[in-house]
C-alpha positions as CSV (number, residue, x, y, z in Angstrom):
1,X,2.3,-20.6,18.4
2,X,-1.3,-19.2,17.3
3,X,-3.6,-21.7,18.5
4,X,-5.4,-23.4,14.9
5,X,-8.6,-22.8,13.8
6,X,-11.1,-25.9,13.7
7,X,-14.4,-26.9,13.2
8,X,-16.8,-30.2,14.3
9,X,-16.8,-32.8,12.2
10,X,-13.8,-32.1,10.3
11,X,-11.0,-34.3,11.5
12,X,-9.2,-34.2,8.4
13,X,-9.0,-30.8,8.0
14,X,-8.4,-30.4,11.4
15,X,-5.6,-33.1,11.4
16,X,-4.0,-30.3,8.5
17,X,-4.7,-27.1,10.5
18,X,-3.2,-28.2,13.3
19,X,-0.1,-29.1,11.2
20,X,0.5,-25.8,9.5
21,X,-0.1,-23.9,12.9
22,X,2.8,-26.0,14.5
23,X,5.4,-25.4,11.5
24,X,4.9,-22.5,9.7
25,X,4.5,-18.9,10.7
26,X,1.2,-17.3,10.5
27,X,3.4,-14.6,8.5
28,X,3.2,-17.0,5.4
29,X,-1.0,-16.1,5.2
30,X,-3.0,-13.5,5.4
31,X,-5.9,-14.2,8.0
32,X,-8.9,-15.8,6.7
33,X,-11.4,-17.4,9.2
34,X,-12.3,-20.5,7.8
35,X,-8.9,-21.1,6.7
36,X,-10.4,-24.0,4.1
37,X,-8.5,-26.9,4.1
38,X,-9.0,-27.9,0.0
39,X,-8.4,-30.9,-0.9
40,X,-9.2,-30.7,-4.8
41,X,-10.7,-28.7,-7.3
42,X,-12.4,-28.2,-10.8
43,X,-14.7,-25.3,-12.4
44,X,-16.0,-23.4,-10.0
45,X,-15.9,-25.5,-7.2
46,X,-13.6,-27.1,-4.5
47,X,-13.6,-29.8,-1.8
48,X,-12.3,-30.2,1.6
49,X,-11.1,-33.6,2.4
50,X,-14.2,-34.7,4.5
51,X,-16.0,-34.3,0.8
52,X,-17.6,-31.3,1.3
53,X,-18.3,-28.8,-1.8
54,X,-17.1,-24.8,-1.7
55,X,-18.4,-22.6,-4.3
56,X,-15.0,-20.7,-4.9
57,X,-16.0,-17.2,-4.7
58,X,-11.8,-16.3,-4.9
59,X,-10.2,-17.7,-7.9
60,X,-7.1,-18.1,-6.0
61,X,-6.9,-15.1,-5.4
62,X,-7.8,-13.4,-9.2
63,X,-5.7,-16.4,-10.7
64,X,-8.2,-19.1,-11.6
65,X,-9.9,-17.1,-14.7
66,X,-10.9,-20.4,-16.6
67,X,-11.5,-22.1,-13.4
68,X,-9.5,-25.2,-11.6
69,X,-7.8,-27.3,-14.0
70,X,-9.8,-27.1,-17.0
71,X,-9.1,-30.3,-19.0
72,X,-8.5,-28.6,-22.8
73,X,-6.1,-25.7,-21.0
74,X,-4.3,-28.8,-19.2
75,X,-4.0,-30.8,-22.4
76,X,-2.4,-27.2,-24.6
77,X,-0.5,-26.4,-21.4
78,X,1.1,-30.3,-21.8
79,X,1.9,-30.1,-25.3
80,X,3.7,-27.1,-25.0
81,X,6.1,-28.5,-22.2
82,X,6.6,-31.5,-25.0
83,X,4.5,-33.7,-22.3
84,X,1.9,-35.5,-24.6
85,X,2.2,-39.0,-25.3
86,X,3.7,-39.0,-28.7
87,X,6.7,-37.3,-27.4
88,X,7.8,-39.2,-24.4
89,X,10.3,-42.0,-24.8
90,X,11.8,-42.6,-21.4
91,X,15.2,-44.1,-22.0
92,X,18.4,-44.2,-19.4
93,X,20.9,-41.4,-18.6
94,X,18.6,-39.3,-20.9
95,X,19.4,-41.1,-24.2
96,X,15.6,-41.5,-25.8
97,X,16.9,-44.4,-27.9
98,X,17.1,-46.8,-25.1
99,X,14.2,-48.2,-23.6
100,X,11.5,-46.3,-26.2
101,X,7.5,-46.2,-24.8
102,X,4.7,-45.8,-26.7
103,X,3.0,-43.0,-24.0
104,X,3.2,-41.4,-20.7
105,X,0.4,-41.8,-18.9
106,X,-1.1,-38.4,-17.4
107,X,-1.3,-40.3,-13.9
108,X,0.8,-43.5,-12.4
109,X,0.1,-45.8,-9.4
110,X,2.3,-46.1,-6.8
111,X,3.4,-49.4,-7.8
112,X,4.4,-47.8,-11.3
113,X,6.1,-44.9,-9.6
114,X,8.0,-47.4,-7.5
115,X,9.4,-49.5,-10.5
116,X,10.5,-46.7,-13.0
117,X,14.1,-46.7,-12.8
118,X,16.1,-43.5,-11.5
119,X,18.0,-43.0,-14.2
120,X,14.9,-42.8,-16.9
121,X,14.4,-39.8,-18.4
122,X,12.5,-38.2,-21.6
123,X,13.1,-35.8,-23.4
124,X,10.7,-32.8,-23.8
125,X,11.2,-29.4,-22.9
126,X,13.3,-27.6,-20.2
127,X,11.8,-27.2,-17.0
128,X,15.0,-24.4,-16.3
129,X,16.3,-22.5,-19.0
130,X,18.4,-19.7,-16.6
131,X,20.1,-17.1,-18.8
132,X,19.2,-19.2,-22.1
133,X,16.8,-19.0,-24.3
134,X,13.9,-21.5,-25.4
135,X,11.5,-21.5,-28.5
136,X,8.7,-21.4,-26.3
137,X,9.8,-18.2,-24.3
138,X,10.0,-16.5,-27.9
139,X,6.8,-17.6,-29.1
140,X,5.0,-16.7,-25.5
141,X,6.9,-12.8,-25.8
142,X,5.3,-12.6,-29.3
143,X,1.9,-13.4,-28.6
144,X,1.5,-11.6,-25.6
145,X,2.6,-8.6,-27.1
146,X,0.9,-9.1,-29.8
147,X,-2.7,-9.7,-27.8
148,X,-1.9,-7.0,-25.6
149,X,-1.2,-4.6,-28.8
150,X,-3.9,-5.9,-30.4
151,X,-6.4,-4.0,-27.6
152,X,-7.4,0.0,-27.5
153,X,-4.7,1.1,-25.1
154,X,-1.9,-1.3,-26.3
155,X,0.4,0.4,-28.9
156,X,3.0,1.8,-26.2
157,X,3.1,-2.5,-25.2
158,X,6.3,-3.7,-27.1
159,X,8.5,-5.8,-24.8
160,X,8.3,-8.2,-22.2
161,X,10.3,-8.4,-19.0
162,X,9.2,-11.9,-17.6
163,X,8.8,-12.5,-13.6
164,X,7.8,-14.9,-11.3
165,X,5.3,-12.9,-8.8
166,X,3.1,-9.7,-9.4
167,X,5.4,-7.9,-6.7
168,X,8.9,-8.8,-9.0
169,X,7.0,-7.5,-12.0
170,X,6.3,-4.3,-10.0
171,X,9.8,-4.2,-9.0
172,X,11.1,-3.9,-12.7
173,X,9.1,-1.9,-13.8
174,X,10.0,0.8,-11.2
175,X,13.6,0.0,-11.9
176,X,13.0,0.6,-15.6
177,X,11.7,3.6,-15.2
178,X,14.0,4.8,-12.1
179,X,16.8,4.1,-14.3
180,X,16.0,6.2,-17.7
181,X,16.9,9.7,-15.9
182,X,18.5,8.4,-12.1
183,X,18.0,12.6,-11.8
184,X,14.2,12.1,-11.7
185,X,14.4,9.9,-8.3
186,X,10.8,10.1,-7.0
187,X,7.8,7.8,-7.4
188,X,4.1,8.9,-7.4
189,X,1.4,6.3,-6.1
190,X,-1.8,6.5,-5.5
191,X,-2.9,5.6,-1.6
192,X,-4.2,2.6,-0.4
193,X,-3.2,0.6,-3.5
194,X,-1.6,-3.0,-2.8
195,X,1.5,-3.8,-5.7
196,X,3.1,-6.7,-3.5
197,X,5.2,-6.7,-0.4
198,X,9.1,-7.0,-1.7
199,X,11.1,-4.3,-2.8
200,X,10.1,-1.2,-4.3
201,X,6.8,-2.8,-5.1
202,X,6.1,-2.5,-1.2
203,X,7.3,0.8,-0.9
204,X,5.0,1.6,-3.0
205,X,1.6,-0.3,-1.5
206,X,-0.4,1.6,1.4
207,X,-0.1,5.0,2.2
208,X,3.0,7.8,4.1
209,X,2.0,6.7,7.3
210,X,2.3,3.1,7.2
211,X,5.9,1.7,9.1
212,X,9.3,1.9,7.7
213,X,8.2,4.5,4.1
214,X,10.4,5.2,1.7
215,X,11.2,8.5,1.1
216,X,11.1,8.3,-2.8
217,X,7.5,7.8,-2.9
218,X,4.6,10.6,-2.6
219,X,1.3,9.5,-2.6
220,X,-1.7,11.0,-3.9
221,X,-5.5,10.3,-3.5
222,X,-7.7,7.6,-5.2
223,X,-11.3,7.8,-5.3
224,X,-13.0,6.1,-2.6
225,X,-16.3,8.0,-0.8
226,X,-17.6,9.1,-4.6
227,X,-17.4,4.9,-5.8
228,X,-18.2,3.3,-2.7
229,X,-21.4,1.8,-3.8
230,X,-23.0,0.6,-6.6
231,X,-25.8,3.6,-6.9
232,X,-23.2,6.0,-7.2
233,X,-21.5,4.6,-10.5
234,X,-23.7,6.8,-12.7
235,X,-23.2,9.9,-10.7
236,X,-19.9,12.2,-12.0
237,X,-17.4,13.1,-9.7
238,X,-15.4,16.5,-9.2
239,X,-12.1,15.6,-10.4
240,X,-10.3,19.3,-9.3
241,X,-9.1,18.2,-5.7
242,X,-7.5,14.8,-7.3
243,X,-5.6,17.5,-10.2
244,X,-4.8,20.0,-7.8
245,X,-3.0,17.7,-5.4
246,X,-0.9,16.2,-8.5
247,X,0.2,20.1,-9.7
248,X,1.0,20.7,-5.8
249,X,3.3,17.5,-6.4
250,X,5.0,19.0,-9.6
251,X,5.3,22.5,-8.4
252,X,6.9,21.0,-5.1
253,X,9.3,18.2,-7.0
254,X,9.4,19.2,-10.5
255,X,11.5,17.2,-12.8
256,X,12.4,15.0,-9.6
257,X,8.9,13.1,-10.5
258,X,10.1,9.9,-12.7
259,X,6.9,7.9,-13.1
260,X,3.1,7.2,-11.6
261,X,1.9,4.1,-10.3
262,X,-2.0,2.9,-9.5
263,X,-4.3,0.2,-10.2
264,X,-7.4,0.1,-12.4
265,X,-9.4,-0.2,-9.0
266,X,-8.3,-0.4,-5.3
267,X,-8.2,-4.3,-4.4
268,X,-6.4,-5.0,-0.9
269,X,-7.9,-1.1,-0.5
270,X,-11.3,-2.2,-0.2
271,X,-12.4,-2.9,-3.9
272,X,-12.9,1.0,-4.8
273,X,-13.7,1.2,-9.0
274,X,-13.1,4.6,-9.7
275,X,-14.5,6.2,-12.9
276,X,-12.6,6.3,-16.4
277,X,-12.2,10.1,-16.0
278,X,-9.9,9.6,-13.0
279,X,-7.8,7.2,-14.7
280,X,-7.5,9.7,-17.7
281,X,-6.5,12.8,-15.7
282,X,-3.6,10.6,-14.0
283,X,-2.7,9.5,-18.2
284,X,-3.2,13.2,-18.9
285,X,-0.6,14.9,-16.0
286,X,1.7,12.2,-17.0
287,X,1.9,13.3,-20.3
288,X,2.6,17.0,-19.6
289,X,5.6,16.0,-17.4
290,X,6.5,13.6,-19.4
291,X,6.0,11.3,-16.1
292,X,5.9,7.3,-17.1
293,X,2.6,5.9,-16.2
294,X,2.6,2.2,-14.8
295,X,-0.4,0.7,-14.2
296,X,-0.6,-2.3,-12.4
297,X,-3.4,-4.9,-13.3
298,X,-1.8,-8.1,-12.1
299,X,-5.5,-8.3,-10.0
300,X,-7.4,-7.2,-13.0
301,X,-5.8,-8.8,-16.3
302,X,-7.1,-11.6,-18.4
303,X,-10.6,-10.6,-18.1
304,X,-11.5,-9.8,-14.8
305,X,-12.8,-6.2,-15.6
306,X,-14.9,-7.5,-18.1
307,X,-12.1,-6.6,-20.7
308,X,-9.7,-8.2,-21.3
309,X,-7.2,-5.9,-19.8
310,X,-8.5,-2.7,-17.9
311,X,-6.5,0.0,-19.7
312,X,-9.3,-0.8,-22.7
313,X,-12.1,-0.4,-20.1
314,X,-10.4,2.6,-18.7
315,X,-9.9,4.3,-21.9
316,X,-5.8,4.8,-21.0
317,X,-2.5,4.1,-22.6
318,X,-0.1,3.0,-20.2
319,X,3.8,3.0,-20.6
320,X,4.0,0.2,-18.4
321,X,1.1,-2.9,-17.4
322,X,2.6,-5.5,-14.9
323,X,0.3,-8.6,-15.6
324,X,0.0,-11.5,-13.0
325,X,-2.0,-14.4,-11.6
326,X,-5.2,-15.0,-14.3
327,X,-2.1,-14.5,-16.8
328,X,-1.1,-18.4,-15.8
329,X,-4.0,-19.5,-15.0
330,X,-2.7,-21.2,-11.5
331,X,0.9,-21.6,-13.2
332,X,3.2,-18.6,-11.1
333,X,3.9,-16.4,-13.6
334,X,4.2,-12.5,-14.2
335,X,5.6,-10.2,-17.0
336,X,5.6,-6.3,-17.3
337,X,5.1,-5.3,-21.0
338,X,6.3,-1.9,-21.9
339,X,8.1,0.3,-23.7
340,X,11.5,-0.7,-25.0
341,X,13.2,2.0,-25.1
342,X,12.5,2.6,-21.2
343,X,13.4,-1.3,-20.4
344,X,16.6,-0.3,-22.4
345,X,18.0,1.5,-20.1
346,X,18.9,-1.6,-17.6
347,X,22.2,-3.3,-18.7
348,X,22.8,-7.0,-18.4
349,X,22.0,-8.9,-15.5
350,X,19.7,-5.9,-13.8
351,X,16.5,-7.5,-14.2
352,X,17.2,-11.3,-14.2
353,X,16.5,-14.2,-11.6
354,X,16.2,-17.6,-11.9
355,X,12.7,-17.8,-12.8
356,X,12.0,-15.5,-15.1
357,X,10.7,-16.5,-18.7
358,X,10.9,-20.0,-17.5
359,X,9.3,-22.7,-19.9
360,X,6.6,-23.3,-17.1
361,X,5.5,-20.2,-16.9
362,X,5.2,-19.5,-21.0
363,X,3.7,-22.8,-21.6
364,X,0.9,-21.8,-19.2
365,X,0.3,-18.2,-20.8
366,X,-0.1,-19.7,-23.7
367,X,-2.4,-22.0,-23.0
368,X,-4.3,-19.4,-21.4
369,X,-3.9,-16.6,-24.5
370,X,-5.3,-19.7,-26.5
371,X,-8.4,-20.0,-24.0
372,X,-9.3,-15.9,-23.9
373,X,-8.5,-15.8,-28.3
374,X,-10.5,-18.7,-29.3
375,X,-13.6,-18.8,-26.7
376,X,-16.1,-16.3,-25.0
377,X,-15.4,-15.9,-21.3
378,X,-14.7,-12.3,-21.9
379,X,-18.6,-12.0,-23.0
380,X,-19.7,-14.3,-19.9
381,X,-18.2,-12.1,-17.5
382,X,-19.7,-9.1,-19.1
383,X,-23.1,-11.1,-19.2
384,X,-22.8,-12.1,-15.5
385,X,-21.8,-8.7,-14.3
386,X,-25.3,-7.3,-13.9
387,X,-26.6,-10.8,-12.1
388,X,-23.9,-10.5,-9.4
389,X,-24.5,-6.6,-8.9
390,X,-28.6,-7.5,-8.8
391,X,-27.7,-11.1,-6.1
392,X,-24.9,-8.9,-4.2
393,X,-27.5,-5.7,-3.5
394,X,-30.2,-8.2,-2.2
395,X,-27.7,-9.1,1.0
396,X,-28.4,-5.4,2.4
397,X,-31.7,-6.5,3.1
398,X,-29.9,-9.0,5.7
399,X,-28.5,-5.6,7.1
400,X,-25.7,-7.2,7.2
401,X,-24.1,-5.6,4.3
402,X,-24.5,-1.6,3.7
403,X,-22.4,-1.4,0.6
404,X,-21.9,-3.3,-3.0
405,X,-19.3,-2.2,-5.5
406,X,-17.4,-3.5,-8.2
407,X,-16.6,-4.6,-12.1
408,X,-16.9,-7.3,-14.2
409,X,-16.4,-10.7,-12.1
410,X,-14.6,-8.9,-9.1
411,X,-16.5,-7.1,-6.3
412,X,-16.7,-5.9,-2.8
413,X,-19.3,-6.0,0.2
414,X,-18.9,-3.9,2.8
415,X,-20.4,-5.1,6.1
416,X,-22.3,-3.2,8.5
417,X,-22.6,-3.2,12.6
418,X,-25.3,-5.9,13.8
419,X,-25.7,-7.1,16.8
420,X,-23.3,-5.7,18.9
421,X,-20.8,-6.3,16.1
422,X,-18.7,-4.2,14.6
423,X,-18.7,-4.4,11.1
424,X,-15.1,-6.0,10.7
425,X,-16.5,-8.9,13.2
426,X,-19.6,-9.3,11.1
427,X,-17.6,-9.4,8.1
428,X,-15.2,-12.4,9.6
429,X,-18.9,-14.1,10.7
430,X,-20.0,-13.9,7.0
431,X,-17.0,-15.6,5.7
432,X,-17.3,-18.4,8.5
433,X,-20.8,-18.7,7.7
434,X,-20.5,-18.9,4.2
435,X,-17.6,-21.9,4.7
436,X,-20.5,-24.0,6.5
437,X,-23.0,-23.3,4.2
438,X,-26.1,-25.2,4.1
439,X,-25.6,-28.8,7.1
440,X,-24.1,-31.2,5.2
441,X,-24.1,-29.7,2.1
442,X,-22.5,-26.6,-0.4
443,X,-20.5,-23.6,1.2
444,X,-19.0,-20.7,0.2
445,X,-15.1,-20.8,-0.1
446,X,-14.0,-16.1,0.3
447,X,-10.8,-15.1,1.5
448,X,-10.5,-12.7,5.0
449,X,-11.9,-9.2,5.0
450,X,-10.3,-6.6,3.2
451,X,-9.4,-3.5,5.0
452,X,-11.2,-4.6,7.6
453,X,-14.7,-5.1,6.7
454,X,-14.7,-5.9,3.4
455,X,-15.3,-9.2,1.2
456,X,-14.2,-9.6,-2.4
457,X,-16.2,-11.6,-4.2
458,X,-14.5,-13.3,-7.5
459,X,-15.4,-16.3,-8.7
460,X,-13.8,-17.5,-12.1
461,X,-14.7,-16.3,-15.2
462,X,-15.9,-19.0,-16.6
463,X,-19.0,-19.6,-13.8
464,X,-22.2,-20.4,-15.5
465,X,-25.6,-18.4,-15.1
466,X,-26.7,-21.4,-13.5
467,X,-23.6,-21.5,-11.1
468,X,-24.0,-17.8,-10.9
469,X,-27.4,-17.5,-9.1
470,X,-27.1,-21.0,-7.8
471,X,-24.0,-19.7,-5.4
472,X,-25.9,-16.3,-4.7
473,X,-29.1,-18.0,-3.2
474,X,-26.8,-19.9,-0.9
475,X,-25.2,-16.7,0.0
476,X,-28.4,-15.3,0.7
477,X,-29.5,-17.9,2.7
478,X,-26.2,-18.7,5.0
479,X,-25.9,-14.3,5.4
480,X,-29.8,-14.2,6.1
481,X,-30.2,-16.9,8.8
482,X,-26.3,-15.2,10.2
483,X,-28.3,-12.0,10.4
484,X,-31.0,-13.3,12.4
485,X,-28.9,-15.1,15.0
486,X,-26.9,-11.8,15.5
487,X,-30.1,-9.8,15.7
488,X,-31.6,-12.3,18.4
489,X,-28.0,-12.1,20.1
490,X,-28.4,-8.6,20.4
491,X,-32.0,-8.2,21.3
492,X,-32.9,-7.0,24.9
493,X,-34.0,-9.3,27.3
C-alpha cells in the first residue's frame, strides 16, 4: 500500500485520502501531488470539504468547457432525458396513471428519499437503450454532423460511431480503417502522442521503445524543439526532415501503410503546438497514398483551440476526428465522426458495446452543441488567449519556469532546476504550492506534471477576464514566494 498523501489541517480530506490509498490501486490515477480531495464544484472554481476554494486550472481534464454544472446546460441536459417537472408522474410498477404528481423536485431530503415507494417509477427517457434505437440518439448524430460539417475542414464528417471513452473512439476508428483493405495492415503515428491506454488506441500512444509495441505501428516525428516556447511561434520551421522520414516509411512499406494518426498538439507529450504547415504535410502525404488520416482531438474539441474544433485552426480535412471529454461537458461520452463509406466496412456487431450512443451521453452533447451554437465562449477563449500567454511568461521571472507554450485555453510550463531541484521536482513543488495557495484562502487546483516537468494549464472556457487575471496573480504569488524558499534552500552557508 502507497503510504497517502496529507496535509495539516485537513482532516476531512485526509479522512478520504487515506480511504482511497487502502482500497484502490494507485493504478486507477495518474500521480498528482496534491491529490485534491473536491468536494463540489461550479464555474471555475471547486472546494475541498474543509471549505476551501481551488481555481480549476484542469477542466477535468479538457472536459469542463462550460465550467462545473452550469445551471441553463443542467436544465437542457434534463429536458432532454424527459426529467423536467411537467413530465414526471411517478406511478407503481411503471404505470404513470397511478399515483400522478404534479413535479419532481431537482433535489429530495432524506426523509423524502426514505418514503418513496420501491416500486414508483416515471416515465421519461431510457437510461439504456443497448442495440435499439432512441429519438434522442438520432437527433444528437444529426446535429453533430451537422456542426462538425458546418466548420472549414468538415465535409469528409458524415457518420457517427458513438463511444464511451476517447480511447474506445480511437479504437474504432483504427478498426474502420484497418478493415477497408486488411492488405494495408500498418499504422503510422506520430511519437509521443497520448490516444488512451486500451486496445489499439495504446498501441498507438508513446513511442517504439516504450514496453510490450505493437509491431503494426511505425512512428514518425512531431515537432517539439522548433514549438517549445512561446517566442518561437512566429518563427517557420524546416519541414524536409519531418517529409523525408514519411517517404522513407512508404518506400520501406508501400501499400502496407493503411492510415495516419496524430493530435492537433502533443498533450500527455508535454503540450507541443506545432505549426499548421506540419499538420498539412501529414494531410498532404496522406493524400498521395491514399493513406486515411485520423486526427484525434478528444483533448482539443469543443473549443479548446480557440476553434471550435482544431482541424479549422489547422487548416486540414481529416477522414477521421475522434471527439471526447468537452463533447459532454462532464457526461462520459465519445463519438468518431467520419467517412461512411470507411465505417462501412465493419459488419454488425464489430463496433458495439453497451454504452455506446446511450441516451445519457446524447442528451449531454446536446446540451453542450446548444451552449457552443447559441453563446460566445468560442470568442472568450480567443479573447483570453493572449492574457494567459502575457500572466504565464511573467512566471519565468520566478526562474522557476524556463518555458511557456500553448493555444487557446490549453497550455504548458515547463519548469526549470532551482535550488538543488531538478526541474521534474520543482514542477511537483509548483503544483503543491499552488493547492495551498494563499493561508486560509484560494488555491490552485493542476493536475501532476506532464512528461515529467511539465504543467498544463486549462481552465474552462468560460473563465471570465476577471477570473482570468484574478487566478494568475495568485499563481504568481504562490510560484514567486516557492521560488524564494528554494533559492534560500539552496544558498551556501
Amino acid at each position: 500500500m502507497t503510504a497517502p498523501i496529507q496535509f495539516a489541517g485537513e482532516d476531512l480530506s485526509n479522512t478520504a485520502r487515506r480511504t482511497i490509498s487502502r482500497q484502490e490501486p494507485v493504478a486507477l490515477r495518474t500521480f498528482t501531488p496534491s491529490q485534491t480531495v473536491l468536494a463540489r464544484s461550479a464555474g471555475v472554481f471547486h472546494w475541498t470539504p474543509e471549505g476551501r476554494r481551488l481555481y480549476d486550472y484542469s477542466s477535468g481534464v479538457l472536459v469542463a468547457n462550460l465550467g462545473h454544472n452550469p445551471l441553463r446546460w443542467m436544465k437542457r441536459f434534463a429536458n432532454y432525458m424527459g426529467w423536467s417537472a411537467a413530465s414526471a408522474s411517478p406511478g407503481k410498477n411503471g404505470d404513470p396513471s397511478v399515483s400522478p404528481s404534479p413535479s419532481l423536485p431537482l433535489s429530495l431530503s432524506a426523509s423524502d428519499i426514505e418514503t418513496t415507494p420501491a416500486d414508483a417509477y416515471f416515465p421519461a427517457v431510457t437510461m439504456t437503450a443497448y442495440n435499439a434505437v432512441t429519438p434522442i440518439e438520432a437527433q444528437a448524430v444529426e446535429r453533430l454532423v451537422k456542426n462538425v460539417q458546418s466548420w472549414p475542414g468538415g465535409k469528409r464528417l458524415d457518420t457517427v460511431m458513438w463511444a464511451a471513452s476517447g480511447s474506445e473512439a480511437i479504437q474504432k476508428a483504427l478498426w474502420a480503417c484497418l478493415h477497408r483493405d486488411e492488405a494495408r495492415d500498418l499504422i503510422i503515428a506520430t511519437r509521443y502522442g497520448f490516444h488512451g491506454k486500451k486496445g489499439l488506441a495504446g498501441a498507438v500512444t508513446g513511442c517504439e521503445t516504450d514496453h510490450d509495441r505493437d509491431p503494426r505501428v511505425k512512428f514518425i516525428s512531431f515537432p517539439m524543439s522548433e514549438v517549445d516556447d512561446m517566442s518561437k511561434y512566429d518563427q517557420p520551421i524546416d519541414l524536409a526532415p519531418y517529409r523525408q522520414e514519411l517517404e522513407k516509411l512508404w518506400k520501406e512499406y508501400g501499400r502496407r501503410l493503411n492510415c495516419l494518426i496524430t493530435e492537433p498538439y502533443l498533450g500527455g507529450g508535454g503540450s507541443y503546438h506545432p505549426p499548421a504547415s506540419y499538420m498539412q504535410l501529414l494531410q498532404t502525404f496522406c493524400r498521395e497514398h491514399d493513406i486515411l488520416f485520423i486526427l484525434d482531438e478528444v483533448q482539443a474539441n469543443f473549443g479548446r483551440t480557440g476553434r471550435m474544433f482544431a482541424f479549422e485552426k489547422y487548416g486540414v480535412e481529416p477522414d477521421f476526428v475522434a471527439l471526447g471529454k468537452g463533447l459532454g461537458n462532464g457526461v462520459p461520452v465519445s463519438a468518431v465522426v467520419g467517412r461512411g463509406d470507411v465505417m462501412a466496412s465493419l459488419k454488425y456487431g464489430e463496433a458495439s458495446d453497451t454504452w455506446s450512443a446511450n441516451p445519457l451521453g446524447c442528451a449531454a452533447v446536446l446540451a453542450t452543441l446548444d451552449e457552443f451554437e447559441s453563446t460566445r465562449v468560442l470568442e472568450n477563449t480567443r479573447a483570453l488567449t493572449p492574457v494567459f500567454f502575457e500572466g504565464l511568461n511573467r512566471l519565468k521571472e520566478t526562474g522557476l519556469v524556463a518555458k511557456v507554450r500553448g493555444e487557446g485555453l490549453v497550455f504548458g510550463i515547463e519548469c526549470a532546476d532551482c535550488g538543488g531541484l531538478s526541474s521534474k521536482q520543482v514542477a511537483i513543488e509548483i503544483v503543491k504550492a499552488a493547492y495551498l495557495g494563499r493561508k486560509g484562502g484560494d488555491g490552485i487546483h493542476l493536475l501532476g506534471p506532464l512528461a515529467g516537468n511539465v504543467i498544463r494549464i486549462s481552465p474552462p472556457n468560460v473563465i471570465s477576464a476577471a477570473q482570468a487575471r484574478d487566478s494568475l496573480g495568485l499563481l504568481h504569488e504562490v510560484v514567486t514566494q516557492l521560488a524564494e524558499k528554494l533559492s534560500a534552500v539552496g544558498a551556501p552557508s
